[in-house]
C-alpha positions as CSV (number, residue, x, y, z in Angstrom):
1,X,0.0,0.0,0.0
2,X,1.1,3.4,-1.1
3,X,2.9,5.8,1.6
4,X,1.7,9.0,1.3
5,X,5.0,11.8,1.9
6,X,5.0,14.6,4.3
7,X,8.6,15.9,3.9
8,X,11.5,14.8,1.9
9,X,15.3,15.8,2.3
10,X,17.2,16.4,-0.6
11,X,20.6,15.9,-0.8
12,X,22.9,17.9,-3.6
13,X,25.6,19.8,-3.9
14,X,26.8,23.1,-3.5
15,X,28.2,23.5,-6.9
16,X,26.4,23.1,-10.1
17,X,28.4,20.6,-12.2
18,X,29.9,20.1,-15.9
19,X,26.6,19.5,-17.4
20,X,23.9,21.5,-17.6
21,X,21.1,18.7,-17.0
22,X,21.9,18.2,-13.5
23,X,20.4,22.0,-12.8
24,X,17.5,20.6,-15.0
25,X,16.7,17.5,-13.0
26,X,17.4,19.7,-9.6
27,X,14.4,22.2,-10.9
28,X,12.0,19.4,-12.6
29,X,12.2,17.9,-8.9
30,X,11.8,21.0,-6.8
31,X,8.6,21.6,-9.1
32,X,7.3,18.2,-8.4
33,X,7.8,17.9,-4.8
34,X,5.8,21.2,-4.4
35,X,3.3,20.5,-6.8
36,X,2.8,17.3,-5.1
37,X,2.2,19.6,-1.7
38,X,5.3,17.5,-0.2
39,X,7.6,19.6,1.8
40,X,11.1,19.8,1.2
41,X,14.2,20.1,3.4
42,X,17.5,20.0,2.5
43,X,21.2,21.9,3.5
44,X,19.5,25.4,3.3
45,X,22.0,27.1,1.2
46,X,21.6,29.3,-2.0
47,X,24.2,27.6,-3.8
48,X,24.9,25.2,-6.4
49,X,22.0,22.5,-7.0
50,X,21.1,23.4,-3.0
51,X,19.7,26.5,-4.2
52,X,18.1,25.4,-7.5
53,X,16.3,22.6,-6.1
54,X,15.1,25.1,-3.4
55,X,14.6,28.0,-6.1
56,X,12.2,25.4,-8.5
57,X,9.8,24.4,-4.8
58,X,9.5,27.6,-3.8
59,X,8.6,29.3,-6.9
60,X,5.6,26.7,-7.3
61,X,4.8,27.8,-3.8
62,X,6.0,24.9,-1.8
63,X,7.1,25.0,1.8
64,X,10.8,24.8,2.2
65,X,13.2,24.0,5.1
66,X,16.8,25.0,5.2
67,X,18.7,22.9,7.9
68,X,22.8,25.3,7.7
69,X,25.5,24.9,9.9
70,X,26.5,27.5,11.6
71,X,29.6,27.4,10.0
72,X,28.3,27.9,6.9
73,X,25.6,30.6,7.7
74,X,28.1,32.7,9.1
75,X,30.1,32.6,5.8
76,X,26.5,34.1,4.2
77,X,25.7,30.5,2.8
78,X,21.8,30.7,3.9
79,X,19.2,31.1,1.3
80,X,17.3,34.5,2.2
81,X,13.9,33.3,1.1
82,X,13.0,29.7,2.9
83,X,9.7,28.9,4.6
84,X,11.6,27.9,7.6
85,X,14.9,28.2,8.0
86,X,17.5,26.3,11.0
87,X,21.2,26.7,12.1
88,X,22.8,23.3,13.8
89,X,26.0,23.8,15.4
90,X,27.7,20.9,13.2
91,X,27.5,18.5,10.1
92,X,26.0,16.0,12.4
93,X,23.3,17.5,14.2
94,X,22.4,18.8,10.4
95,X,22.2,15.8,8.9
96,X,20.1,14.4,12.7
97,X,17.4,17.5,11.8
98,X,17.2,16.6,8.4
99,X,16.0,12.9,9.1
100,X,13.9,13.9,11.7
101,X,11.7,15.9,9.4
102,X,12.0,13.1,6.6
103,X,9.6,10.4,5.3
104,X,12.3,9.7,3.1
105,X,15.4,10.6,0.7
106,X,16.6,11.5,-2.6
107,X,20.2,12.1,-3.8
108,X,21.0,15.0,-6.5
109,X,24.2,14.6,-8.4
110,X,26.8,16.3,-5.7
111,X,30.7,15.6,-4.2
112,X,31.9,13.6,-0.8
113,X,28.9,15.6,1.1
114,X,26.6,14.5,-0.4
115,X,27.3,11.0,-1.2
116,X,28.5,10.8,2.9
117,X,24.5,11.7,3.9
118,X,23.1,9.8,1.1
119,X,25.1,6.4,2.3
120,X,24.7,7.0,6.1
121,X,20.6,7.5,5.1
122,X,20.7,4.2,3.4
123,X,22.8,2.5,6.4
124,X,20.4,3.8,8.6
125,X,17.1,1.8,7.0
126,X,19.4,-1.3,6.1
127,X,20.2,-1.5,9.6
128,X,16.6,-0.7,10.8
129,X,17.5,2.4,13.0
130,X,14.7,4.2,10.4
131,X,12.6,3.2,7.9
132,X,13.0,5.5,5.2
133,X,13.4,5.0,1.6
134,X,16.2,6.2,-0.1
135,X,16.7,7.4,-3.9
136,X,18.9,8.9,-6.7
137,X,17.9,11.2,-9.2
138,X,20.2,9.7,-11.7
139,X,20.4,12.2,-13.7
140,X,22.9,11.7,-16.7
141,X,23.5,8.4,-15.0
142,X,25.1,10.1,-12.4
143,X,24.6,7.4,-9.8
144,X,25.2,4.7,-12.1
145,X,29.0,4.0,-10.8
146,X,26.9,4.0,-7.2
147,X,25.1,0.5,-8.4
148,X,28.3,-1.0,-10.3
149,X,29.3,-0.6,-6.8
150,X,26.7,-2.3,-5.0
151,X,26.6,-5.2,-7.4
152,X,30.2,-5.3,-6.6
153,X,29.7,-5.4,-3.3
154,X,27.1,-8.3,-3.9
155,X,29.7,-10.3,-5.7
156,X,32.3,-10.4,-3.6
157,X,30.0,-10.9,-0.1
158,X,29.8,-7.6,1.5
159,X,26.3,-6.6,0.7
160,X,22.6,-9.3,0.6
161,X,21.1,-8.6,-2.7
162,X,17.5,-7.1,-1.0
163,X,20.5,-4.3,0.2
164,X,21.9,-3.6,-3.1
165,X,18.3,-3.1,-4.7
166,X,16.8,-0.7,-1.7
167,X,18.5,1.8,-3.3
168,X,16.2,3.2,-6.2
169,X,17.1,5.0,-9.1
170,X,15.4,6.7,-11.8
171,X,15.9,10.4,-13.9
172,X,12.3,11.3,-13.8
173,X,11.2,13.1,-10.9
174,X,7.2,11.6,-11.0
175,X,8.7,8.3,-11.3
176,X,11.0,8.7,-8.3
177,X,8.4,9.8,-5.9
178,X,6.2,7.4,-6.6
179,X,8.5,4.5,-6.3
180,X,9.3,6.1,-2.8
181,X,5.8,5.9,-2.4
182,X,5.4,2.2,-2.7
183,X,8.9,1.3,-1.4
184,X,8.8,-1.3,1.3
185,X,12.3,-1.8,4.1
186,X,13.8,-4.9,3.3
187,X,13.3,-7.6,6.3
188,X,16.5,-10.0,6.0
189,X,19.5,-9.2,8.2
190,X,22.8,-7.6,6.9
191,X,24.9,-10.4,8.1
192,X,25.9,-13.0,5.5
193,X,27.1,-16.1,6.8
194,X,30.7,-17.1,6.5
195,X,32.1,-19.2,3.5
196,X,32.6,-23.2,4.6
197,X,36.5,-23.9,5.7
């Protein structure tokens, strides 16, 4: 049965990228989370796909949260214009507010930031300490080295195939959402039994 979303966090980075379709998917999705009257949170800065994402919601008249550091807000990082706007004291208590509002996740093409929050999101649900899904716009294919990785990880006995695939990935926005919708946590342990001596 369908899960109907509250609040997502988005997680992007700061800087824009080589190719001009990542701004592209980082506006089609801020439109479609608002349209779809889901709120968004995310790093609450003006910059890079941070502050397009943010931009594309609020412009459709969504309700956006910025969760800063206070590192960052004192360097004049903060988007002026947020629905709601929060300064943490550190990377960690940012990344503890953003979960807190979140039904779930979804990765934007970004650097060591974001794939950091987007892995620690999906560790959280595969060990059961949330829920949550978790997803990549894979724009570009952005993410696709991320799955060569898990089925890597698969191969060589790191990761349990339900694991690899709780991941979801799609470039279309709709399709994203709704597959978060319908997501279910995976119920089989992490551990995989040791090879026979």
């Amino acid at each position: 049965m369908p899960t109907l979303l509250h609040s997502v966090a988005v997680f992007c980075g700061t800087n824009f990228g080589s190719n001009p379709e990542y701004a592209q998917g980082a506006q089609a999705l801020g439109r479609e989370i608002a349209r779809r009257g889901i709120r968004l949170v995310y790093g609450g800065t003006h910059k890079g796909l941070m502050g397009v994402v943010a931009d594309a919601a609020l412009a459709e008249g969504g309700e956006v949260v910025g969760i800063i550091t206070l590192l960052l807000h004192e360097r004049g990082h903060s988007h002026a214009g947020l629905t709601q706007h929060e300064v943490t004291q550190d990377m960690r208590s940012r990344k503890t507010r953003m979960s807190d509002y979140a039904d779930a996740f979804i990765a934007l093409p970004g650097g060591l930031g974001t794939l950091e929050e987007l892995f620690e999101a999906a560790t959280l649900t595969q060990v059961g300490e949330h829920h949550k899904g978790v997803a990549c716009l894979n724009t570009a294919g952005f993410f696709n080295p991320v799955r060569s990785l898990f089925d890597h990880a698969v191969k060589e006995g790191f990761m349990k195939v339900e694991h690899s695939q709780m991941l979801m990935f799609n470039e279309h926005p709709g399709a994203l959402i709704d597959a978060l919708e319908r997501w279910q946590a995976p119920v089989v342990s992490k551990l995989i039994e040791p090879m026979a001596k």
